[in-house]
C-alpha positions in Angstrom: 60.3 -5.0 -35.6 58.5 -6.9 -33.0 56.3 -9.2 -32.9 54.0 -11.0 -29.5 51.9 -13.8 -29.0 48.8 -12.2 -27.8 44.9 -12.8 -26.9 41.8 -11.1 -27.2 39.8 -13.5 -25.3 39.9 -16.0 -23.2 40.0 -19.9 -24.3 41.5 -22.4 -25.8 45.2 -22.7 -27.7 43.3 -21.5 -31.1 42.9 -17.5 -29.3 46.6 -17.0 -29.4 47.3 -15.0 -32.1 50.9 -13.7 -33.6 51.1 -10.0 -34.2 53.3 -7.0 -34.7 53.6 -4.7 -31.7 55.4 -1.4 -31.5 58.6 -1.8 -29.6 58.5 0.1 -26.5 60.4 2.2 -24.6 61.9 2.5 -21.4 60.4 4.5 -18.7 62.8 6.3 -16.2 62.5 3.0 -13.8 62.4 0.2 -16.7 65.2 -1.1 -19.4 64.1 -3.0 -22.5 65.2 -6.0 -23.2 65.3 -8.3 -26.8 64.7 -11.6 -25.9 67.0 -14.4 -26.5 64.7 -17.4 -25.5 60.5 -17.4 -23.4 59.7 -19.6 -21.2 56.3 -21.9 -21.0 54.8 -22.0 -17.7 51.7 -24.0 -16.5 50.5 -20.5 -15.0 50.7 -19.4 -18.9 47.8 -21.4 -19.4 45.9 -20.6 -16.1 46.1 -16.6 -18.1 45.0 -17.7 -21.0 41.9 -19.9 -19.9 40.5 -17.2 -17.4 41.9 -18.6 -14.3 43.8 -16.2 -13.5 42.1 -12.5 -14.0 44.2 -10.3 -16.2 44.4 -6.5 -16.3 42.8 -6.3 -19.3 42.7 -7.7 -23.1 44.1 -8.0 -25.4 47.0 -9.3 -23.4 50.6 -10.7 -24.4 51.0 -13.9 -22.1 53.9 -15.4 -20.9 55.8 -14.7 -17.3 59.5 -15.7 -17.8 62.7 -15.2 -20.3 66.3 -14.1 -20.6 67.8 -11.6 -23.5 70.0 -8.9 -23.8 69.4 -5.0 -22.4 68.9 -2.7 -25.2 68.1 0.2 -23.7 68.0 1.7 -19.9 65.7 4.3 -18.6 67.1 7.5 -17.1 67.2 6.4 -13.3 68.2 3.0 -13.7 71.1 1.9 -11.9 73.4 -1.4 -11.9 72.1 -2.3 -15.5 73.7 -1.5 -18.8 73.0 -2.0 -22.5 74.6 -4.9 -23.1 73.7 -7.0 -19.9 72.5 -10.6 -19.9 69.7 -10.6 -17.6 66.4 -12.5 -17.0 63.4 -12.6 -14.7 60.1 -14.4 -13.8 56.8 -13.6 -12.2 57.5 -10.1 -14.2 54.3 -8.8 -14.7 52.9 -10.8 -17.5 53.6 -10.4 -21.1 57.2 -12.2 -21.7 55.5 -14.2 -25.1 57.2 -11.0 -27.0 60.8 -10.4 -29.3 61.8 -7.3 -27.2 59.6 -5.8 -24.1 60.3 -3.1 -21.0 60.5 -4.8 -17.9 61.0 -2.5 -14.3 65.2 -2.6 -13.6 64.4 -4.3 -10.2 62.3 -7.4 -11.2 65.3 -8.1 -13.1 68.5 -10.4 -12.3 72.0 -10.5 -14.1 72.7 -14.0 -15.7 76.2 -15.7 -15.0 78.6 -16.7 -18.1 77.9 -20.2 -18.1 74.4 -20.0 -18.4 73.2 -19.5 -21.4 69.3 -17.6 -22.4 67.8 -21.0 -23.3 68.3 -22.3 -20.0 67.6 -19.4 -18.1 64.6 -19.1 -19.7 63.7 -23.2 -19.1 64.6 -22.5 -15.4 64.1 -19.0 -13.8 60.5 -19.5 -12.8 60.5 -23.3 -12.2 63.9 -23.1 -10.7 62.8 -20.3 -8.5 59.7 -22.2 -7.3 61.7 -25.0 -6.5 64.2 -23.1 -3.9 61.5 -21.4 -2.4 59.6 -24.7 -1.8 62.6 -26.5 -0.8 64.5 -23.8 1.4 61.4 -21.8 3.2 58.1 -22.7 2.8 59.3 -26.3 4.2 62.9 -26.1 4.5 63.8 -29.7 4.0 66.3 -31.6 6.2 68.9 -34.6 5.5 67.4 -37.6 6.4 63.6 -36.5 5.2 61.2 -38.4 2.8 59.4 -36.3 1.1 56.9 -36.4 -1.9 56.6 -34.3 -5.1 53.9 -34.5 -7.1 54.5 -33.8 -11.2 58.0 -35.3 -10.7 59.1 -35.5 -14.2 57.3 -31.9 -15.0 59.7 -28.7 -15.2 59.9 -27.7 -11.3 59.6 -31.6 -10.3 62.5 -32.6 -12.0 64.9 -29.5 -10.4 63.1 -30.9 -7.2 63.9 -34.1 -7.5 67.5 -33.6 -7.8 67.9 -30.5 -5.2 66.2 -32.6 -2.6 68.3 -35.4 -3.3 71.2 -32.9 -3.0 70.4 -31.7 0.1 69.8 -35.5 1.7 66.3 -36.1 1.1 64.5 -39.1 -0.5 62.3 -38.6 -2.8 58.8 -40.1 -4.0 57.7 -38.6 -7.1 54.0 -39.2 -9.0 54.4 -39.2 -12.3 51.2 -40.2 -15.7 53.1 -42.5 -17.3 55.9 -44.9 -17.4 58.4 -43.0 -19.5 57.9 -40.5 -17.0 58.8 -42.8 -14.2 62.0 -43.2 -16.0 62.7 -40.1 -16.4 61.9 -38.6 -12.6 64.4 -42.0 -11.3 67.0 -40.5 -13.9 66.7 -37.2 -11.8 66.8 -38.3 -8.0 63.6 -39.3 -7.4 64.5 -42.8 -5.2 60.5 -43.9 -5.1 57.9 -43.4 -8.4 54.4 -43.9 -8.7 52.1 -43.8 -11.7 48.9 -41.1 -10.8 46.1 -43.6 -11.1 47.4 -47.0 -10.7 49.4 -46.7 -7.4 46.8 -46.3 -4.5 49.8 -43.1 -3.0 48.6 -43.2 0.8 49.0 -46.4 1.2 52.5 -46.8 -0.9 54.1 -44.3 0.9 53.0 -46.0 4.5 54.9 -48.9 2.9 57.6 -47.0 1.8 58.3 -44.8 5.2 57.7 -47.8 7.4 54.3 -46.2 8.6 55.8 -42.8 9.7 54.1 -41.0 6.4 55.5 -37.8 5.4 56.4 -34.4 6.8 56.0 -32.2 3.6 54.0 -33.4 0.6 54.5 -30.9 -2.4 51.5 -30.8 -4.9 51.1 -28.8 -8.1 48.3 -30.8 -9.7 45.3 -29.4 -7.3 41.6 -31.0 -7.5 42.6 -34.9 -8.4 45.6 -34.8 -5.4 44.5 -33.0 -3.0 43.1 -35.2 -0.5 45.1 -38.3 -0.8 48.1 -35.6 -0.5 46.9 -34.9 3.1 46.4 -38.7 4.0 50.2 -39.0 3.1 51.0 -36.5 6.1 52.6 -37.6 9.3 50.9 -35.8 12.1 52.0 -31.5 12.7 53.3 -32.0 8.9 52.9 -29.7 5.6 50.6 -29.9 3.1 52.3 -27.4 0.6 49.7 -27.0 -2.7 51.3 -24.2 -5.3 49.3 -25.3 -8.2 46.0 -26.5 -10.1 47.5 -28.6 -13.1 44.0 -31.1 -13.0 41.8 -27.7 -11.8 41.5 -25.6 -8.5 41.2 -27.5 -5.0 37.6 -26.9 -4.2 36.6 -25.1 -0.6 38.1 -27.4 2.2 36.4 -27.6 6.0 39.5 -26.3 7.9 38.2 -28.9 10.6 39.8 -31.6 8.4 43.6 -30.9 9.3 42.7 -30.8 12.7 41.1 -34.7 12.1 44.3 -36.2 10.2 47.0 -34.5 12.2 47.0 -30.9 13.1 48.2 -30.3 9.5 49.5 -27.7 8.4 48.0 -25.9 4.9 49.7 -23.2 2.4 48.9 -22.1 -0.9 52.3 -20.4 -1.8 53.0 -18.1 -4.7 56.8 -17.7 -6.3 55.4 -13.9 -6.8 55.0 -13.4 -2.7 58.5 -15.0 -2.5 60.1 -12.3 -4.1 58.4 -9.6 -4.0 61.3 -7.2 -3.0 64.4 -7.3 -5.0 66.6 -8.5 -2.2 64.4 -11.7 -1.9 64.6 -11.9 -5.9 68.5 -11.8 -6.4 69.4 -14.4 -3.0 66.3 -16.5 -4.9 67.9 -16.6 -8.0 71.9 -16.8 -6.5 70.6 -19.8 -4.8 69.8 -21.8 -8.0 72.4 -20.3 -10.2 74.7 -22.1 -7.5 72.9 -25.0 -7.5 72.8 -25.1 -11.7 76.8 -24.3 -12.4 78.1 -27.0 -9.8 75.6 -29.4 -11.6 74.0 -30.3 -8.5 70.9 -29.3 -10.4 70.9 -29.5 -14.2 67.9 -28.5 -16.0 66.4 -30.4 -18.8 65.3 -28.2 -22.0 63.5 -31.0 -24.0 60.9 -29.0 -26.1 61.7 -26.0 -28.1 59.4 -24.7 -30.1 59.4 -21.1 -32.1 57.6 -18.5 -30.4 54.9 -18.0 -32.9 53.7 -21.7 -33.0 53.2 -21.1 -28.6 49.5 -22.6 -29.3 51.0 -26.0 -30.3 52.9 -26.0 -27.1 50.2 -24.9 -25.1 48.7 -28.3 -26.3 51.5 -30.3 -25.4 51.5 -28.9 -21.8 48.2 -29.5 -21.4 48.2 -33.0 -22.9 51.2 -34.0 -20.6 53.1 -34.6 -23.4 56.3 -32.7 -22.4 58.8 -33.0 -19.5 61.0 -31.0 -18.0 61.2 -27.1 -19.6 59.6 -26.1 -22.4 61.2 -23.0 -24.0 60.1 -20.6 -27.0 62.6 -18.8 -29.4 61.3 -15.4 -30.3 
């Protein structure tokens, strides 16, 4: 028996449908693996709205989770039935009870991390360390800002920067959320619409502004992000929560700063398998010294994924949202 959350066409939370699918199995390269616990991305939504162009429809959604091998295919190395292993940025289709996946996109979970948080962490987790440790590779002593602080990868931000000497000034929608990004290292908060951000965080860094401003929310941040930058700094957009930044004149970076521009994906980051595992080493790490602890604080069951779809996208969760199939 399996069952996925799948669409036929593109729209709102109402076009994802729950339906039997035949389990599949394994070419010589892949293993199948039963979920234990799915994880809800932002990016699931992108899919699911059109934003993103998929290979084709009907489509299962869903990029991230952690299970249990049940079956390896006949040139698969290093994996095992039995193996507790997840992934993220798999090609898509993780909103499923049991699925084939290629052996190499996968990664081998430690003991004392259990499929729920794996699957509430692997792609936010993952998108936090590259952030972090190479597309800007933050230094002690930094200020930095992170937009969506109390969201799933802003709150693993908040406390790996903190971690790794770096005050933090998050944006958060509401007040609880404040709370909530403070609890998690965030030194600085400010409410998206009521704090005028340019001008708080020339207050708050004694008018040197910012090297690195982190900003998953797109269209509504984008340009008071860049007026945040110190001169030469890094202007580091990796996602379109309020809609995709519109063209930009390249001339403007040049006019506040000789900024610097990237548009990073976690998929580009680990691309090749030895990129994947040091990825995913880094944050395990970082998770079982609880440096970093990561914040499950929706569940829902897989088949109701359209009432968390809502949620997401009425900012009405924080931290990780996970699905049990």
């Amino acid at each position: 028996m399996n069952h996925a959350i799948r669409i036929h066409e593109h729209g709102g939370p109402e076009k994802m449908v729950w339906e039997e699918v035949p389990v599949p199995a394994p070419k010589p390269d892949e293993v199948l693996v039963r979920h234990g616990a799915v994880g809800l991305n932002y990016i699931d939504v992108y899919f699911r709205t059109g934003l993103y162009k998929l290979p084709s429809l009907p489509a299962t959604l869903g990029m991230e989770a952690a299970g249990v091998v049940e079956a390896v295919g006949s040139e698969v190395s290093g994996l095992m039935v039995g193996d507790r292993v997840a992934y993220a940025m798999a090609p898509i289709g993780a909103y499923c009870q049991a699925r084939t996946i290629k052996a190499d996109r996968l990664v081998k979970l430690p003991d004392g991390i259990d499929d729920k948080t794996a699957a509430g962490m692997m792609l936010q987790g993952m998108t936090a360390q590259y952030l972090l440790r190479r597309t800007y590779p933050v230094k002690a002593g930094e200020t930095i800002l992170v937009h969506a602080a109390a969201g799933g990868v802003g709150l693993i931000m908040c406390q790996w920067a903190k971690q790794l000497g770096c005050t933090v000034i998050g944006t958060v929608s509401t007040p609880e959320k404040a709370e909530l990004a403070r609890a998690h290292g965030a030194e600085h908060v400010l409410i998206s619409g009521q704090d005028d951000l340019p001008a708080r965080v020339k207050e708050i860094t004694n008018g040197a502004m910012l090297p690195v401003v982190y900003d998953s929310v797109g269209k509504d941040t984008f340009m008071a992000s860049l007026d945040c930058l110190a001169p030469l700094g890094m202007m580091v957009s990796y996602g379109n929560a309020s809609g995709a930044v519109p063209p930009v004149d390249i001339g403007i970076l040049a006019a506040k700063g000789s900024l610097f521009l990237t548009r990073p994906t976690l998929a580009t980051y680990t691309a090749k398998h030895a990129d994947l595992v040091a990825t995913a080493t880094d944050l395990f790490s970082v998770v079982l010294s609880g440096a970093v602890k990561i914040e499950v604080n929706q569940t829902y069951a897989l088949k109701d994924a359209a009432e968390a779809h809502r949620a997401l996208e009425g900012r009405r969760t924080t931290g990780s949202t996970v699905f049990i199939p």
